[in-house]
C-alpha positions as CSV (number, residue, x, y, z in Angstrom):
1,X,56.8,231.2,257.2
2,X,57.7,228.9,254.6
3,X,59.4,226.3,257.0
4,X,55.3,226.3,259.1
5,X,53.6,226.1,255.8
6,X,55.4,222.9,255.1
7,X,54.6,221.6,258.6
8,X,50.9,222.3,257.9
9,X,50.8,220.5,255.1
10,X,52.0,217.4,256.2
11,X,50.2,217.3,259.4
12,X,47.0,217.4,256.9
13,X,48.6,214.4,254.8
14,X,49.0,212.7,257.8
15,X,45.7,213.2,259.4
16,X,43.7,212.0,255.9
17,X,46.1,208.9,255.7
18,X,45.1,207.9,259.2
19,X,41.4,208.4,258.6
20,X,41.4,206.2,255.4
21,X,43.2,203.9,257.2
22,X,40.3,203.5,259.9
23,X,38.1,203.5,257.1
24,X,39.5,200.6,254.9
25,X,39.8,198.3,258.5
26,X,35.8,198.9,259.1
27,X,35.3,198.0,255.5
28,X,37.3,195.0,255.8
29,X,35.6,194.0,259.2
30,X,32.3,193.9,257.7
31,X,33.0,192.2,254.8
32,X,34.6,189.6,256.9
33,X,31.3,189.5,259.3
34,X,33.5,191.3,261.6
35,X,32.3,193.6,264.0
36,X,34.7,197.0,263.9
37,X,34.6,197.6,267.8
38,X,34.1,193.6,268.9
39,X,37.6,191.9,267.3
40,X,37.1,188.5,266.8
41,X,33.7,188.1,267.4
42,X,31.1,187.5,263.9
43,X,28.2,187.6,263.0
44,X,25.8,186.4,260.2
45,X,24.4,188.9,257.7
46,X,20.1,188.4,258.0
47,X,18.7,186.5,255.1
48,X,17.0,188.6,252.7
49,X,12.9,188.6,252.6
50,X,11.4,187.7,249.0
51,X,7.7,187.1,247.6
52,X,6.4,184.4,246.9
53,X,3.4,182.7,244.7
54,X,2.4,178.9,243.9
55,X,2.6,177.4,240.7
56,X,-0.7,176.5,239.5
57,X,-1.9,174.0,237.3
58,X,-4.8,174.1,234.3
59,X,-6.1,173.4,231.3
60,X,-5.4,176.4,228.9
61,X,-8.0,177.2,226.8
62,X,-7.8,180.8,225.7
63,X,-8.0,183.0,222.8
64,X,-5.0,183.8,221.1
65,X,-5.0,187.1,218.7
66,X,-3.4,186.3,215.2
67,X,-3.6,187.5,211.9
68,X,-5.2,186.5,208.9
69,X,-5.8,187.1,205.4
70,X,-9.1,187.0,203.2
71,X,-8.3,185.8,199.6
72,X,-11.4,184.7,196.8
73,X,-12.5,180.8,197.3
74,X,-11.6,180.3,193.2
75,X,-9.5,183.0,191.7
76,X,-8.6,181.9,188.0
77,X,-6.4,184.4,185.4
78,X,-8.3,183.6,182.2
79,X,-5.4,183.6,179.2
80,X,-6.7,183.1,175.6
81,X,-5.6,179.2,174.2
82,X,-4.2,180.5,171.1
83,X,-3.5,183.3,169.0
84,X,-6.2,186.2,167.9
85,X,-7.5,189.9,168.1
86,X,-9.5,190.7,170.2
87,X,-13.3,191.2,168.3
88,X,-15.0,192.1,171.8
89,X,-15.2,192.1,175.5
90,X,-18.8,191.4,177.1
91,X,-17.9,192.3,180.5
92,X,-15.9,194.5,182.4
93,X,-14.2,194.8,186.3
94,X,-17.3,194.4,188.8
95,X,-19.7,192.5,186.2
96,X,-21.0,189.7,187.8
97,X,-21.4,185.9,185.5
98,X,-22.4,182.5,185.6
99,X,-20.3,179.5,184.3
100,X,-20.4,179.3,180.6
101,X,-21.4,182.9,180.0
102,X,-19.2,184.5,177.2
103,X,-16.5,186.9,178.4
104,X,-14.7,187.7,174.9
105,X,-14.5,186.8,171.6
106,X,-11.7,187.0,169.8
107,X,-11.2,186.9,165.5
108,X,-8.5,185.0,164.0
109,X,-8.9,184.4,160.2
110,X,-6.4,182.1,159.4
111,X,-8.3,179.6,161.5
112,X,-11.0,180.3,159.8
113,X,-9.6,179.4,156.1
114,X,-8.2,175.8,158.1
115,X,-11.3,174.8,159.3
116,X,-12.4,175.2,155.8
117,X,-9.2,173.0,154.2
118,X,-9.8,170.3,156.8
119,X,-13.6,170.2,155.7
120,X,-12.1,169.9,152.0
121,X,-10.1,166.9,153.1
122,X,-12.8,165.5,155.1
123,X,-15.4,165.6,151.9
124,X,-12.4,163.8,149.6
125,X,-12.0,161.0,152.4
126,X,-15.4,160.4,152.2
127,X,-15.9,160.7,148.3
128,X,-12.9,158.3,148.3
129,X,-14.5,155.5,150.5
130,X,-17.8,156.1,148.4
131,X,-15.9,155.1,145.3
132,X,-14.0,152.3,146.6
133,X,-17.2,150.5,148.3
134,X,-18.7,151.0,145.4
135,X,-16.1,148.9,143.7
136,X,-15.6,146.2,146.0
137,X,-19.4,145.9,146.1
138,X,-19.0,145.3,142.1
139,X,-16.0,143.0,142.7
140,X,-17.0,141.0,145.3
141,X,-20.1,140.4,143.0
142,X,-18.2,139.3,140.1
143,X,-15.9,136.8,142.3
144,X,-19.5,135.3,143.4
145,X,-20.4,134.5,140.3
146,X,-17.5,133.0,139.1
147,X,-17.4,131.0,142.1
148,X,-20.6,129.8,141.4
149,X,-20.3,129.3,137.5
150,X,-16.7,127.0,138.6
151,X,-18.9,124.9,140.4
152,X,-19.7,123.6,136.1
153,X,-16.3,121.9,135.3
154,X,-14.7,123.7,132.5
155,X,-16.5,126.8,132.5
156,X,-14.7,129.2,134.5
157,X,-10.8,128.4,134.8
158,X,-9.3,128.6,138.2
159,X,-7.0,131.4,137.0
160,X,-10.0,133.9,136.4
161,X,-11.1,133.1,140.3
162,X,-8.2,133.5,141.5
163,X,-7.5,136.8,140.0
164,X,-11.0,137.9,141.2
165,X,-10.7,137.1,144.5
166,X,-7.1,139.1,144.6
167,X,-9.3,142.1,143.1
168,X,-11.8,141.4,146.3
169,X,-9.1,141.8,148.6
170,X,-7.4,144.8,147.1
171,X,-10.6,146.6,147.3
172,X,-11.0,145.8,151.0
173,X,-7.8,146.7,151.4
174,X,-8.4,150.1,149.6
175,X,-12.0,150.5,151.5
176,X,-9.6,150.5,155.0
177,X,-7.0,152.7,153.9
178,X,-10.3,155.4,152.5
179,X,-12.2,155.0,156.5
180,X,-8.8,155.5,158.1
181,X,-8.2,158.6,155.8
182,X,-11.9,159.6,157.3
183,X,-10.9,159.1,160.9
184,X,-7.9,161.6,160.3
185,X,-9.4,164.2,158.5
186,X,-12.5,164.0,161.5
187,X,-9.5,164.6,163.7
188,X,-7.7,167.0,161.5
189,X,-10.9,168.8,161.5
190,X,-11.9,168.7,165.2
191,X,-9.0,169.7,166.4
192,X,-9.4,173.3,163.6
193,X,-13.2,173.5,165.0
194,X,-11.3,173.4,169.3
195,X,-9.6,176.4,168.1
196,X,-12.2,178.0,167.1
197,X,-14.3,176.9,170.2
198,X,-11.1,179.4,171.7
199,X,-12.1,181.9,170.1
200,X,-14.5,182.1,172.4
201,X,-13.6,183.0,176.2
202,X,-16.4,182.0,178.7
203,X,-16.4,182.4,182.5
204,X,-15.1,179.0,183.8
205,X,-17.8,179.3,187.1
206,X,-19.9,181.6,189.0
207,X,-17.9,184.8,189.8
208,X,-17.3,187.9,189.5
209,X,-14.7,189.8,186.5
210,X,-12.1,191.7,189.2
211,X,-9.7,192.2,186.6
212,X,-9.5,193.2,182.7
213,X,-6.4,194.0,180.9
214,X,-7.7,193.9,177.1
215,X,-9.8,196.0,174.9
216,X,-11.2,195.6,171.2
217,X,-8.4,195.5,168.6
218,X,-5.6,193.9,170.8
219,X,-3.3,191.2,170.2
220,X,-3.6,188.4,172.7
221,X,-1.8,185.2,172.6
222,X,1.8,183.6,172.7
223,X,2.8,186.0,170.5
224,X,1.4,189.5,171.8
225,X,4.5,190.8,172.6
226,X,4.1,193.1,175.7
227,X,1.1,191.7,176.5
228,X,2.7,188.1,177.3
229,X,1.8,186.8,180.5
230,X,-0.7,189.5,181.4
231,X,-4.4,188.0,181.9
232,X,-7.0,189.5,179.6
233,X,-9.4,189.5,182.6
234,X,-9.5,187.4,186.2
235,X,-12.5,185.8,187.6
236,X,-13.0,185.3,191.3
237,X,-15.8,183.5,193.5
238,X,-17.1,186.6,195.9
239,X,-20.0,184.7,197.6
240,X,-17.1,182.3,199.7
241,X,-14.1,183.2,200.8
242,X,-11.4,181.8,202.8
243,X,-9.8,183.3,205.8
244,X,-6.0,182.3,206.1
245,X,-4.6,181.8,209.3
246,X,-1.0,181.3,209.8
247,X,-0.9,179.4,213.6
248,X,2.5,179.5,215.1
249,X,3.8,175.9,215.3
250,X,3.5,176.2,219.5
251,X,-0.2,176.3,218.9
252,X,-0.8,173.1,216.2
253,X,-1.0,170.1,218.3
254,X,-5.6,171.2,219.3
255,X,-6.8,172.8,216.2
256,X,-10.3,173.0,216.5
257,X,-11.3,171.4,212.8
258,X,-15.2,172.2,212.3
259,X,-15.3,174.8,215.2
260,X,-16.4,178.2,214.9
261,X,-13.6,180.9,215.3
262,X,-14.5,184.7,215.2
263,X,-12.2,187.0,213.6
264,X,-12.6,191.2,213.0
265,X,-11.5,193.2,210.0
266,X,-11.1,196.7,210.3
267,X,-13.4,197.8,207.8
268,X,-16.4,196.7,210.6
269,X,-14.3,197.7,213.8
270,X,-17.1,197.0,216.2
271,X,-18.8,193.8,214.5
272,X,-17.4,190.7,215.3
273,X,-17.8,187.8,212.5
274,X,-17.5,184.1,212.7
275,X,-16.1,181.4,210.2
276,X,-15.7,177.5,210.7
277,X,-12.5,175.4,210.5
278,X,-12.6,174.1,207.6
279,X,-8.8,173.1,206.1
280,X,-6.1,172.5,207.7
281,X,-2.7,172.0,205.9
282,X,-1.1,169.8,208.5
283,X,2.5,171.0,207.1
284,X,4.4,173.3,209.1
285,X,6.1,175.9,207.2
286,X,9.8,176.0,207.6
287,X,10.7,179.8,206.6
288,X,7.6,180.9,209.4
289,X,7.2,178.2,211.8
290,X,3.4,178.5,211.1
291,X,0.9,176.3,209.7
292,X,-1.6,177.5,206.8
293,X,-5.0,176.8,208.6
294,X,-8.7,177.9,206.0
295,X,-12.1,179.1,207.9
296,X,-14.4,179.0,205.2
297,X,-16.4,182.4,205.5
298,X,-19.4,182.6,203.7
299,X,-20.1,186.3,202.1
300,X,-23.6,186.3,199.9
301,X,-23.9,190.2,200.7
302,X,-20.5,190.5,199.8
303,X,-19.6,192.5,202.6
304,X,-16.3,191.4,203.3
305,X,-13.5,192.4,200.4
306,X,-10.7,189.5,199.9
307,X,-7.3,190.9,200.1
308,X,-8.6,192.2,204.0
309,X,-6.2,191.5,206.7
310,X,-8.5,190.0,209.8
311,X,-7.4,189.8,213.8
312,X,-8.6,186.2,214.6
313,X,-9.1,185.1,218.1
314,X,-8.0,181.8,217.3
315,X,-8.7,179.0,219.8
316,X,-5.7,177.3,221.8
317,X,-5.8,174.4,224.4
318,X,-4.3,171.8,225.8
319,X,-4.8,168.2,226.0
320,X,-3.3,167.9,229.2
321,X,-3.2,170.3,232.6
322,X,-0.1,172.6,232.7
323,X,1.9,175.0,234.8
324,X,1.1,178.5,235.3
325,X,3.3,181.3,236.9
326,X,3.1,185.7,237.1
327,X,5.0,187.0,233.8
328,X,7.4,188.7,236.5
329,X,7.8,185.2,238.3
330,X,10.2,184.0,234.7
331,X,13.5,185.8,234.5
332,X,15.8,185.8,231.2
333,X,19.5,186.5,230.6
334,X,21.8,186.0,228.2
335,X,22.2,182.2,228.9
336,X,19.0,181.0,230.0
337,X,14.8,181.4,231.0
338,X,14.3,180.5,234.7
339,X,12.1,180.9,237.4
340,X,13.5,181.0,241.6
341,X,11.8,178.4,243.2
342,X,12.4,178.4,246.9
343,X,11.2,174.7,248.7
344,X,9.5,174.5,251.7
345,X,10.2,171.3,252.9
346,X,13.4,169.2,252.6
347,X,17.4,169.5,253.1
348,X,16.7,172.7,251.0
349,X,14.1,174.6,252.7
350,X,14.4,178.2,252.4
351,X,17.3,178.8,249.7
352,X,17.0,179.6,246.3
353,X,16.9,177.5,243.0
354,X,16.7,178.5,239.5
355,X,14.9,176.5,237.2
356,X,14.8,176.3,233.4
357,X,11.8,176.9,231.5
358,X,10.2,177.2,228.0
359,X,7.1,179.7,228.1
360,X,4.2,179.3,226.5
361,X,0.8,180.8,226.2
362,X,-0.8,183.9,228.5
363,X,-4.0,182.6,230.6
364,X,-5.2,186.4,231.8
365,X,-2.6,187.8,234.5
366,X,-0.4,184.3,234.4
367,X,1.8,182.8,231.8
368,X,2.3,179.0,230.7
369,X,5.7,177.6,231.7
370,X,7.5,174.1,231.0
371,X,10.2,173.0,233.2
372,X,11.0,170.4,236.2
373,X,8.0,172.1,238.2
374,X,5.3,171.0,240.4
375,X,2.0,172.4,241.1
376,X,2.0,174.3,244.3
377,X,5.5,174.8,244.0
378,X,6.5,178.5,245.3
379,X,8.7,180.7,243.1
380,X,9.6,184.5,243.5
381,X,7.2,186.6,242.3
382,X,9.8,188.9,241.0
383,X,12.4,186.8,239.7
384,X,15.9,188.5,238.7
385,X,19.6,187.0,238.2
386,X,20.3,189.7,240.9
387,X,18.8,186.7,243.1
388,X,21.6,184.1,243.3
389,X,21.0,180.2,243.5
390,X,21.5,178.5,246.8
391,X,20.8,181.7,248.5
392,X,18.8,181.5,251.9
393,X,15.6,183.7,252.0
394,X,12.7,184.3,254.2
395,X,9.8,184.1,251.9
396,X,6.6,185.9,252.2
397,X,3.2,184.3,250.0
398,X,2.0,187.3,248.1
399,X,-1.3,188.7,249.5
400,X,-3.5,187.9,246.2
401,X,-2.6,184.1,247.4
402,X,-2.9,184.2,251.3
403,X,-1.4,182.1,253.6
């Protein structure tokens, strides 16, 4: 029993070895394009069938959806110029003013007591020029007459005119040195009377207060402590705004200056506004790859809130006509963006070729491509690197495109 079991079992080995054999040979035959029950004789595989669509050529001009930013026309942080307490605040967040309007006033009494010192000094440099005219009036007199009287020989000696005449010219001298003490102490005391003008914080144009840090009894100035670099309040324009568009660097070269663009915000989902080009920064920014471009949005009802993030269908064409394929007609891999184009005329007719592409902007159901590509050019519709270069195909048009 043991000897037959043994026999079995190798009879099985046998038989599987023999049929894997067989197998492996009509494996081998049709890789080789070798028919398994003709020997010698091949045969070609059949081309495979692929679909097919024309490159087309247009102008794009489409609407591209970007985002954007609403910020105040004129925002300015108003900072007190020097150093005080706050005596009042005349308006608070929401309030709205007109240019010059006071804000604040602030107290400071050591300016105060200066102003008064530099009046002081101005009074003395003008009692001091007083006295000295008078005095060269009275000098110069004297030297006339002695100038006069020497005309007699012998009765005025030429030593007395001489002396007189120096006494005329110290007193000029003396009346210039008084009028240039006057011109400093006007100075001395305009520049005391500015600081007081600081005291006084008015709205530097039409605006509205969105900000107030300060209250009655504070401390503001370069030396305020905590309060260093805070604003005591920020005034904004409301009535204009501008609309910040950052357009990818792709979409620079046509930007519509002066053209009207809409845009939405999503506190009016279903309205749709519209602003004009109106700045455009012609810089490209390195970190984004996007130039800064400003609609100028005008907002009297004051509707729209800066600091609102807007979708803006911002405007993109073309100077010139340019390819258009099917998204699914541009394969990518690791290496490279191609399409398949498959020639219908030449030494290549009916095999494969990949050709690189940059994409660019969507046009409805097609896509912009830039590459070595002609219009009416047919690529695959659905391109993959499945689909080898140099392949033969039998194409097939796609049925949206006829025959």
């Amino acid at each position: 029993m043991e000897f037959k079991g043994h026999s079995t079992m190798g009879s099985a080995h046998r038989f599987l070895f023999s049929g894997l054999l067989i197998a492996g040979m009509f494996v081998q035959a049709c890789n080789s394009g070798v028919s398994p029950d003709s020997g010698a004789s091949t045969q070609s595989m059949p081309s495979a069938e692929v679909e097919v669509v024309k490159v087309t050529t247009q102008k794009l001009d489409v609407a591209q959806g970007l985002p954007g930013e609403l910020v105040p026309f004129e925002s300015v942080a108003i900072y007190p110029k020097t150093t005080g307490f706050v005596k009042s605040v005349m308006v608070d967040r929401g309030s709205v003013v007109k240019r010059g309007d006071l804000l604040a006033q602030l107290e400071a009494p050591e300016v105060a007591a200066q102003l008064s010192e530099a009046e002081s000094k101005l009074a003395a440099a003008q009692s001091q020029l007083a006295a000295t005219g008078a005095k060269l009036a009275s000098d110069q007199g004297t030297y006339e007459r002695l100038t006069a009287a020497a005309k007699t020989p012998g009765v005025v000696s030429g030593n007395d005119l001489d002396v007189a005449a120096r006494v005329v010219e110290a007193d000029r001298a003396n009346t210039d040195s008084a009028k240039s003490n006057i011109k400093s102490a006007e100075a001395a005391r305009s520049s005391i009377a500015q600081i007081e003008d600081y005291l006084r914080i008015t709205a530097p144009f039409d605006g509205t207060i969105t900000e107030r840090n300060v209250h009655p009894g504070a401390l503001v100035g370069s030396t305020s402590g905590a309060g260093t670099g805070v604003p005591m309040l920020r005034i904004e324009t409301l009535t204009r705004l501008r609309l910040v568009v950052p357009v990818p660097e792709s979409s620079v070269a046509a930007v519509p200056a002066g053209s009207s663009v809409k845009f939405t915000v999503s506190a009016y989902p279903t309205e749709t506004f519209r602003a004009p080009v109106a700045r455009v920064s012609h810089a490209v920014d390195p970190k984004t790859r996007t130039m800064p471009v400003e609609l100028e949005v005008a907002n009297e009802a004051g509707r729209l809130t800066p600091g609102s993030f807007c979708q803006v269908q911002w405007p993109i064409r073309r100077p010139a006509a340019t390819h258009f394929v099917p998204p699914t007609a541009v394969a990518t891999n690791q290496a490279r963006t191609f399409v398949i184009r498959v020639p219908d005329k030449g030494a290549e007719a009916g095999k494969t070729e990949w050709v690189d592409v940059k994409t660019g902007a969507s046009a409805g159901n097609l896509v912009e491509v830039f590459g070595d590509l002609n219009d009416g050019d047919q690529v695959v519709l659905r391109a993959s690197d499945a689909i080898r270069s140099g392949v033969a195909v039998n194409v097939r048009l796609a049925s949206n495109q006829g025959q």
